[in-house]
Each structure stands twice: as structure tokens, then as C-alpha cells.
C-alpha positions in Angstrom: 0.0 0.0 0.0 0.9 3.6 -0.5 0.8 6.1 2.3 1.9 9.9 2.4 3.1 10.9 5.3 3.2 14.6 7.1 5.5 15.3 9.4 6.3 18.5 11.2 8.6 18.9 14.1 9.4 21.9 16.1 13.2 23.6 15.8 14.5 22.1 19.2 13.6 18.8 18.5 15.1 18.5 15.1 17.9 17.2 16.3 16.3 14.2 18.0 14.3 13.8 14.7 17.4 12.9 12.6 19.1 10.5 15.4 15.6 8.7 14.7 16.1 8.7 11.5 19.7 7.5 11.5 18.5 4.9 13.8 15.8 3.2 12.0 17.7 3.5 8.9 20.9 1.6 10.6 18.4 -1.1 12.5 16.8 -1.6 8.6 13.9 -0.3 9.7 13.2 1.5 6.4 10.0 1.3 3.9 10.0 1.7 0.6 10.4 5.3 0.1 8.5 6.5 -3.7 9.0 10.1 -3.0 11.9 11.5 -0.9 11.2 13.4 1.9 11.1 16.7 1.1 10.9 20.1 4.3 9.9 23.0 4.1 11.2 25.8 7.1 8.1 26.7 8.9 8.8 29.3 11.5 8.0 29.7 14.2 6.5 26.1 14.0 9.9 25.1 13.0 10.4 22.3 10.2 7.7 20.6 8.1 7.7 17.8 5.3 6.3 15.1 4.0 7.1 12.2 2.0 5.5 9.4 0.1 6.2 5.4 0.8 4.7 2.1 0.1 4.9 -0.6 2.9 2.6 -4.1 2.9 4.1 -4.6 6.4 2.0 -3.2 9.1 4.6 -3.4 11.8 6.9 -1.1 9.9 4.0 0.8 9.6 3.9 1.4 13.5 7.2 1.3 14.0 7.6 4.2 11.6 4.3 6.2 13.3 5.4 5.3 17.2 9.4 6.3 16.8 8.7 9.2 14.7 5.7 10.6 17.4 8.3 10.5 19.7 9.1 14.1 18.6 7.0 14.9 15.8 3.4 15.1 15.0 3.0 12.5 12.5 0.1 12.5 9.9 0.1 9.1 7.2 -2.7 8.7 5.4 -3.2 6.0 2.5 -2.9 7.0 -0.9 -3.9 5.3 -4.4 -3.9 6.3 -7.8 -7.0 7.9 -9.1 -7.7 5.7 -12.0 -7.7 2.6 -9.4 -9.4 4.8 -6.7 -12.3 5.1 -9.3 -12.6 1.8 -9.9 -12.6 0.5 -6.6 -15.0 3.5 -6.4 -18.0 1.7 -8.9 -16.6 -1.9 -7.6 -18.0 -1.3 -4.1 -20.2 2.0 -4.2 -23.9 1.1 -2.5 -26.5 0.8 -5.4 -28.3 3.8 -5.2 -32.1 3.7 -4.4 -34.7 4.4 -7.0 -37.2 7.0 -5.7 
């Protein structure tokens, strides 16, 4: 599955941020990333990104939420391809009722 994920952390715990990244990546905690993460400087917030990963494992799904939310606020929502979407979208849509 695809998920894109929204991250923003505040300046102070930047820091932190990257040793969890550093971490996970040495442990091979990593998922599949599709599109690289990319910031943005949002003061006084501090930094915000986001990035866009596919993962059929659901524990590196946590693991990637939980050690991340550690410092960050962590937003991941799935994400499919509209073509497919619409499909899915007239595969399982209700039949609509006939007034």
C-alpha cells in the first residue's frame, strides 16, 4: 500500500528527529520510500515535510508512526492512484435507491 506521510517537528527537537532517522535506517527499519522526503522551514513552527512510501508490512507501519511521534506530530494517510481509486469506487459503491 501507498501512504503519504506529514511530518512537522518543532526547531528544538530537530535534532532528535534525525538520530531517529539515522537509527531506524541503521536497524533496517526503512519502507520503501516512492518520493523522498522533502521540508519546508516553517517558523516559528519550525520544520515541516512530507514524504511518500509504500509498505505491505504493518509493523513497519507502526514502527515508523510510534518512533517518529516520539518528537514529531505524525500525519500518514493511504494514498492510491485515481484511476484505481475510481474503480474500486463503482466496484464497491452502494446501489443507489430508485425514488
Amino acid at each position: 500500500m501507498k501512504y503519504i506521510a506529514f511530518l512537522e517537528c518543532a526547531s528544538e527537537d530537530l535534532d532528535d528527529f534525525i538520530e531517529i532517522w539515522h537509527r531506524r535506517t541503521k536497524a533496517g527499519h526503512t519502507v520503501k520510500t516512492l518520493f523522498p522526503p522533502h521540508s519546508m522551514a516553517n517558523t516559528p513552527k519550525g520544520f515541516s515535510g512530507f514524504t511518500i512510501f509504500e509498505t505491505d508490512s504493518e509493523e513497519e507501519m507502526m514502527h515508523y508512526v510510534t518512533e517518529y511521534s516520539k518528537v514529531a506530530s505524525v500525519e500518514v494517510c493511504p494514498i492510491w492512484e485515481s484511476k484505481k481509486g475510481a474503480e474500486l469506487w463503482q466496484k464497491f459503491k452502494l446501489p443507489m435507491k430508485k425514488k
